[in-house]
N, C-alpha and C positions, 0 to 999 in steps of 0.2 A: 239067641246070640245076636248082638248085636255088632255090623259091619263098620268100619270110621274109616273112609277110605282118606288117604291124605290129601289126593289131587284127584282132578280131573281124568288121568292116566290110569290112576293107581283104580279108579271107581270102574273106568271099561276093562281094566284086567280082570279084575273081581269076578265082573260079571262074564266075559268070553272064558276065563277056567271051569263058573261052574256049570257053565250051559254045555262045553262039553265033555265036561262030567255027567250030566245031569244030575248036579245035586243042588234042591235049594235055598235059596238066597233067604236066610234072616233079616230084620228092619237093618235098614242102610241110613249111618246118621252121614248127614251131606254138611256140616257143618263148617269146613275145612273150605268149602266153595263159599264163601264170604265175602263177594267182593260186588259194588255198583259198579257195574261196568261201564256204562256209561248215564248222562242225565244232560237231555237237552230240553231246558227250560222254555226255549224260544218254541220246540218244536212240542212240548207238553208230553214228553215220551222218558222212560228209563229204562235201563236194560241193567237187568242187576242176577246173580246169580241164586241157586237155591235154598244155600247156606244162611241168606242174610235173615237177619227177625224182622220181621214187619214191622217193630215200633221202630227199630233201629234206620229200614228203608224211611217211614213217614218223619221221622227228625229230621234226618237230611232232608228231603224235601220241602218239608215246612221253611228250612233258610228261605227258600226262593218262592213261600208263597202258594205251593202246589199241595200234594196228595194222590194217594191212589184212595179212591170213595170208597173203601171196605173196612169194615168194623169187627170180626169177627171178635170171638172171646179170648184172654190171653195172649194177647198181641206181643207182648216182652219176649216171649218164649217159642212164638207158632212161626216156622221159618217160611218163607214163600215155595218151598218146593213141596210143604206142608200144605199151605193155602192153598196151591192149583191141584195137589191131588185129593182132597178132601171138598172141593167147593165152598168151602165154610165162609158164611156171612153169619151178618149181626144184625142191630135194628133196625139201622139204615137201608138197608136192603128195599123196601117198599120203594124209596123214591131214588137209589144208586145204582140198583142192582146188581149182580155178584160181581167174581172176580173173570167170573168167561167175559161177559161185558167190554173189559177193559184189556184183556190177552190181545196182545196183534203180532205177538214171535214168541217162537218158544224154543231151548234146543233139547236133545232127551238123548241119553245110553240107551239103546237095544241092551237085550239080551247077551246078542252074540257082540258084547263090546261095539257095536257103531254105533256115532252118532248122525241123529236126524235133525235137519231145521224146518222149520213152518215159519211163515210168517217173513215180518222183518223188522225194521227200528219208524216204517214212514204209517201213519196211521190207514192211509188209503190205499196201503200196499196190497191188503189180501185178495186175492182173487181163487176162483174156483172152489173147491174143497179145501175147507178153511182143518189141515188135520191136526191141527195144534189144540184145538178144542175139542177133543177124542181125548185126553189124557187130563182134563180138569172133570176131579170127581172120580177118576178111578183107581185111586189109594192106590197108588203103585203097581197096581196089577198090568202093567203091560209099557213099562220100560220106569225110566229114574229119570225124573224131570232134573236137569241141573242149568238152566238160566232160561231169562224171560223177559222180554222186553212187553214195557204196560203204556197206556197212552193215560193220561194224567188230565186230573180237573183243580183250577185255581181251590186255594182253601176260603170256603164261603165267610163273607165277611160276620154276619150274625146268627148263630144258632140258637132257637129254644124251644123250652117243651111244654106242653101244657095235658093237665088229665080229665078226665071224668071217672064218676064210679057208679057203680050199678050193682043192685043187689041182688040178680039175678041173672042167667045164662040168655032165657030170651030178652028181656033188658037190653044187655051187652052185646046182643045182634043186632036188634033195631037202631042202637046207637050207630052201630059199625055199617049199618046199608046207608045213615044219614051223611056217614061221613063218605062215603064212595060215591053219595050221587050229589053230593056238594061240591061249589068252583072250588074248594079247597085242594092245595095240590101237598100230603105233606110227604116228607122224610120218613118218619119215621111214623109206623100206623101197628102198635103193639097192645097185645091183651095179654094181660095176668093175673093173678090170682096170689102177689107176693106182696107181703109187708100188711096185709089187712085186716089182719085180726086185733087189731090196736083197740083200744076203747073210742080214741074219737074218732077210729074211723073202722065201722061197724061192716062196711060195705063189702059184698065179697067178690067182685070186678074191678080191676082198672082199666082204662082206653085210654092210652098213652099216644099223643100226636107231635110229632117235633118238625121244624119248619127252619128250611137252612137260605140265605139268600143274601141280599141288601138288607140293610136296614127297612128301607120303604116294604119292599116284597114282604117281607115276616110282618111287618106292623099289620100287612094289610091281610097277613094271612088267620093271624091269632084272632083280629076281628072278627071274622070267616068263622072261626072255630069256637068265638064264645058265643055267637048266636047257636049256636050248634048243643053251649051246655058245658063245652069242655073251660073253664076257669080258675082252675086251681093250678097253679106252675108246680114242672115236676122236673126230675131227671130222667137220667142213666142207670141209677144205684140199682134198681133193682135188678138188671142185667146182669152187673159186676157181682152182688149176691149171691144171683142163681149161678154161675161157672166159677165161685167159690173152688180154689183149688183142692179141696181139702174131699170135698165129698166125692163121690162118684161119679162119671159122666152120665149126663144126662141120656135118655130114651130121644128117637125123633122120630120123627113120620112128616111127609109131605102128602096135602088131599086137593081138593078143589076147594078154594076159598067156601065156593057156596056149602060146602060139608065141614065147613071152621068150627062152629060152634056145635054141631051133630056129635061131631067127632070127639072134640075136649067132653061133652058130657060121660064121655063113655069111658073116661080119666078118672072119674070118682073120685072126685080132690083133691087129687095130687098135687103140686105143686107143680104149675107150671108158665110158660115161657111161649105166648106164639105171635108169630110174624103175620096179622091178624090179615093183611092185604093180600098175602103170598098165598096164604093156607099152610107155614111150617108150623109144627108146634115139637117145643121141645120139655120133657117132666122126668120128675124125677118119681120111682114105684113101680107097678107091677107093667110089663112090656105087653104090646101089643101082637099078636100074633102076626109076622109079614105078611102080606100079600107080593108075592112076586110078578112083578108088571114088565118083571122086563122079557121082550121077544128073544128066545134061549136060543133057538139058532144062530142066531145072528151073532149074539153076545161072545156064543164060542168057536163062530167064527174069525171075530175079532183076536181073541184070545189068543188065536192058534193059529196067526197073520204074525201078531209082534212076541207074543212068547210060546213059540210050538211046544218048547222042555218043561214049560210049567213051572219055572224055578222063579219066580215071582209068587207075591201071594194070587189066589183067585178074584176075578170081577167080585163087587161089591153087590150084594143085592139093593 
């Protein structure tokens, strides 16, 4: 069952009846909290609540030139109190970094209906234990994120991509250590396995490198990246392919970069998507057994600090 709380009000009532009750909270749609609350252009900061959609926030911004640097999948649809409790990035990610990055306020519902702030609207505001970044990444498990103020980067004047391909897995590594120990600095530093089974192009790797900046910067960077091999201009598209709304969410796993390509071998040809600089890799077929990495104490200590009743869903593995 799905919760629609109307307001702000209506969202800590929800939540202070069922905690003491203790009964749990089903998904809470926050869409009703829809509003930029504020956008100070001068100061590169927005404060915008949970409800809003991401393309929706990036329009507005784009009037005046700016952006929050996150790309995740399905932008029209993925509301920002979705983005900071999922941590969802996209290709960009290599050279933007996510959306913890850019968090400097957050405000959040407890449980027992209060709200908490962190943070604030000035970017050199945080000091101490920054707790606003406790709650990016943990799917709702330990309160309802409902506004959040992000510090903002101009929107770069030229963006482009360019690929290589390889027709093998160690190939595709030695490519991928050339480009890390190269003055190349890119955006986006992506490996796939999509679109390739074409006739003219036989290969079954792509190394996708995209380069965002000035004019001069990108000129000087593509430079950089054809002595490297990479030549052929490329997109996005295969991105937008793979989170196809139609099929099933993808598998993920996060490793050590250095374990990038170990790792996908053990994918068996799946069809996949990874953030080749980070070490994400995202496919679609048979799931990996988790490894649970996270220190369990702690985690349920946390757990049992902001939701004692458990009426949230559980920490994420």
């Amino acid at each position: 069952m799905t919760i629609q709380p109307t307001n702000l009000d209506d969202l800590r009532k929800i939540l202070a009846d069922a905690s003491a009750r203790g009964e749990k909270v089903g998904a809470i749609n926050v869409c009703a909290l829809d509003r930029v609350v504020d956008h100070s252009p001068e100061d590169l900061t927005v404060t915008v609540e949970a409800g809003v959609a991401l393309a929706t926030l990036q329009a507005q911004l784009a009037q005046r030139g700016q952006w929050l640097p996150i790309d995740p999948p399905r932008p029209d649809s993925l509301t920002i109190g979705a983005l900071l409790a999922t941590n969802a990035s996209g290709p960009r990610r290599f050279g933007c970094g996510t959306v913890r990055d850019y968090l400097i306020g957050i405000k959040v519902a407890l449980t027992d209906g209060r709200l908490i702030k962190s943070g604030g609207k000035v970017v050199k505001n945080v000091a101490g234990y920054d707790l606003g970044k406790l709650f990016v990444g943990s799917r709702g498990s330990l309160g309802v994120i409902v506004e959040a103020t992000f510090k903002l980067r101009p929107v770069p004047e030229v963006e482009q991509f360019v690929q290589a391909h390889c027709g093998s897995l160690e190939n595709a590594g030695m490519l991928l250590e050339g480009v890390v120990a190269a003055d190349v600095t890119p955006v986006v530093l992506d490996l796939h396995n999509l679109r390739l089974n074409l006739p003219q192009r036989p290969a079954a790797f792509s190394l996708v490198l995209g380069f965002a900046g000035t004019r001069e910067e990108v000129e000087w960077q593509l430079g950089g990246a054809d002595e490297l091999g990479f030549k052929e201009p490329a997109s996005l598209d295969y991105e937008k392919d793979f989170w196809n709304g139609e099929l099933p969410s993808p598998h993920r796993v996060s490793v050590l970069p250095s374990r990038l390509i170990e790792t996908i071998r053990g994918l068996r040809n799946a069809p996949f998507v990874a953030r080749a600089g980070n070490g994400v890799i995202y496919w679609r077929g048979e799931a990996i057994p988790p490894k649970d990495g996270r220190p369990i104490e702690l985690t349920r200590r946390v757990k049992a600090a902001f939701d004692p009743k458990h009426i949230l869903p559980e920490l994420p593995p």
